[in-house]
Every structure is written in structure tokens, then in C-alpha cells.
C-alpha positions as CSV (number, residue, x, y, z in Angstrom):
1,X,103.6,65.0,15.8
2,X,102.3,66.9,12.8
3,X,98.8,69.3,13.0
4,X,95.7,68.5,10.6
5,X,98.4,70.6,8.0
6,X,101.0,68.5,7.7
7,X,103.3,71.2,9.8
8,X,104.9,69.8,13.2
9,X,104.2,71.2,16.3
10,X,106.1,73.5,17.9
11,X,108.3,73.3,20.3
12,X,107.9,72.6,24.0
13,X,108.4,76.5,26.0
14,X,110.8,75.1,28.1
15,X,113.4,74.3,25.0
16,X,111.9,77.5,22.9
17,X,113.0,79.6,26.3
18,X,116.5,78.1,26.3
19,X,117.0,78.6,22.1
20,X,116.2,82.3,23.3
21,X,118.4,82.7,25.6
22,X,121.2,81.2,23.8
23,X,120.9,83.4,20.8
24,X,122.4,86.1,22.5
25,X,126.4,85.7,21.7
26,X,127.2,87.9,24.4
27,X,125.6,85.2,26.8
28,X,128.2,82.6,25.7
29,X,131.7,81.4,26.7
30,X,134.8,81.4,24.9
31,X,135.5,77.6,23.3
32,X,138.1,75.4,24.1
33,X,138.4,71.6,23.9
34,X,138.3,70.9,27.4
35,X,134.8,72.6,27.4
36,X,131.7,70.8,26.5
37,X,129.9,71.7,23.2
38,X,126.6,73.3,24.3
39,X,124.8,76.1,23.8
40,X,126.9,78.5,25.2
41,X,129.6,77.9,22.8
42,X,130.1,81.2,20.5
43,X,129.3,80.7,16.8
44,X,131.5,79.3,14.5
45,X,132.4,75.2,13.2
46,X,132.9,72.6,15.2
47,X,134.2,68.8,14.9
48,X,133.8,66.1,17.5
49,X,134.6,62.4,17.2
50,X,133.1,59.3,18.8
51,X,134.5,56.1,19.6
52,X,132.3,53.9,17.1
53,X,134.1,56.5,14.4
54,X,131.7,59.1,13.8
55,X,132.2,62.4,13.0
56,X,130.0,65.0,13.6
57,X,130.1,68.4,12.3
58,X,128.6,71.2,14.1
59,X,128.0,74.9,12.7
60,X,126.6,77.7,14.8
61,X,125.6,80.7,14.0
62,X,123.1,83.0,15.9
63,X,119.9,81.2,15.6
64,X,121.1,78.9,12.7
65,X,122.6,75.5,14.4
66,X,122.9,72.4,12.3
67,X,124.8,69.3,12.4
68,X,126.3,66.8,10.1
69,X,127.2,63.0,11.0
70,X,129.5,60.7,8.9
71,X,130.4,57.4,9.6
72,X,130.6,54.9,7.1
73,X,130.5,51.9,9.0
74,X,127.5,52.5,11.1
75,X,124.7,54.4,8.9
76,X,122.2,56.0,11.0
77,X,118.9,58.1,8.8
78,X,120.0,61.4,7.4
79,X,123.5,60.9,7.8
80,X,125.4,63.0,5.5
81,X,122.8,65.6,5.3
82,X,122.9,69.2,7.7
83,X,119.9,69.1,10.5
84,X,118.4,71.7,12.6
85,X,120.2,71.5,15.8
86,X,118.0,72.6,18.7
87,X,120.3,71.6,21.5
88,X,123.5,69.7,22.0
89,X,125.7,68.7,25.0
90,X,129.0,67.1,24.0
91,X,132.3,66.4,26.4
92,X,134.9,64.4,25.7
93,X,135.2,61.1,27.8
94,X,130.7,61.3,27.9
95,X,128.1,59.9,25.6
96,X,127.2,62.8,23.8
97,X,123.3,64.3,23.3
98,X,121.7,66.1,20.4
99,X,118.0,67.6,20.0
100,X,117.5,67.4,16.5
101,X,115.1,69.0,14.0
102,X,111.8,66.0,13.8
103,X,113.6,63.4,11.3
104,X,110.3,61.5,11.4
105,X,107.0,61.7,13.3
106,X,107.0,63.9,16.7
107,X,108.3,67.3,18.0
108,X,112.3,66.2,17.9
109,X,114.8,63.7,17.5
110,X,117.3,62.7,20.1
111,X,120.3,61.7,19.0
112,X,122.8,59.6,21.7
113,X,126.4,59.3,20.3
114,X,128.5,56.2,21.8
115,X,131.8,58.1,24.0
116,X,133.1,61.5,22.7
117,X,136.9,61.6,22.3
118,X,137.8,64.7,21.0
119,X,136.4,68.5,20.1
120,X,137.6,70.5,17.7
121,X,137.6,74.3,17.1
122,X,137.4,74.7,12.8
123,X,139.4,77.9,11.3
């Protein structure tokens, strides 16, 4: 939802609180592909695939967290395009979830991805 200025709401404290804790990168874990994407995982690019042939590319960086879908055979709205990524939980073999920037009307977006088959570390 959006206030009498146009500007959307903020943020529920409960997902605020966990941004916060997050931003800290000695809080998080070392990455590898049998861990889930979260979080905790340090900064740096990321690349996960999903059975209906999406790929998703995730950057994190302190604070700064975006993602990036492509599949051309399933067009979802803003595909193509980087969006503020306020939460994510990806493992491979699970549905993955993404807490998205508002792409409409409302505090967030949810994103569920169809089954997560791999995760990638970038260089």
C-alpha cells in the first residue's frame, strides 16, 4: 500500500529487524551449493535454476540485495529487470521464496519459484 504521497509503507519490524541483522557480514556463513541461499550467505553473485527453466540471478552486497529472473518461456512482470531483494530462501530439491521490493500495490511481493535444481557461486 502506498501513503496519501505516493511513497509505500514501510516495512513490517519483524522483516526490518532481520534486514538488520543480516547486514552484518561477520554474522554470515561461508557459501556452498549444498547450503540454502538466504540471508546469511556472504556478499557476492549468485545463480540458481528452477525446473520450469528459470534463472535467477542473485547479487549481495551489504545492504544492497537484488535479483534478476529470466525465462523466456514463462514471462512473469519485471522479468529481466534487478529488484530490491528483501529476503530470499532458496535449496535445491525445494520451491524456492523471494520477498521482493512492492512490484505493484502493497508492502512486498512474494515470489514462489517451481523446484530449485542447482546454486551457483559466480567468480
Amino acid at each position: 500500500m502506498e501513503n496519501e504521497d505516493n511513497h509505500p509503507e514501510p516495512l513490517p519490524d519483524e522483516v526490518l529487524a532481520k534486514i538488520a541483522y543480516y547486514s552484518d557480514a561477520t554474522t554470515r556463513i561461508p557459501f556452498t551449493e549444498t547450503h540454502i541461499l538466504n540471508l546469511t550467505t556472504p556478499d557476492g553473485h549468485y545463480e540458481f535454476y528452477t525446473e520450469s527453466g528459470s534463472k535467477y540471478q542473485v547479487t549481495i552486497n551489504g545492504d544492497d540485495r537484488s535479483v534478476m529472473r529470466i525465462n523466456d518461456a514463462h514471462i512473469l512482470r519485471k522479468d529481466t529487470q534487478r529488484i530490491s531483494l528483501y529476503d530470499l530462501s532458496i535449496a535445491v530439491g525445494s520451491s524456492g521464496r523471494l520477498l521482493l521490493a512492492p512490484l505493484g500495490e502493497g508492502n512486498v511481493t512474494i515470489r514462489l519459484t517451481s523446484r530449485v535444481k542447482t546454486i551457483v557461486a559466480l567468480p
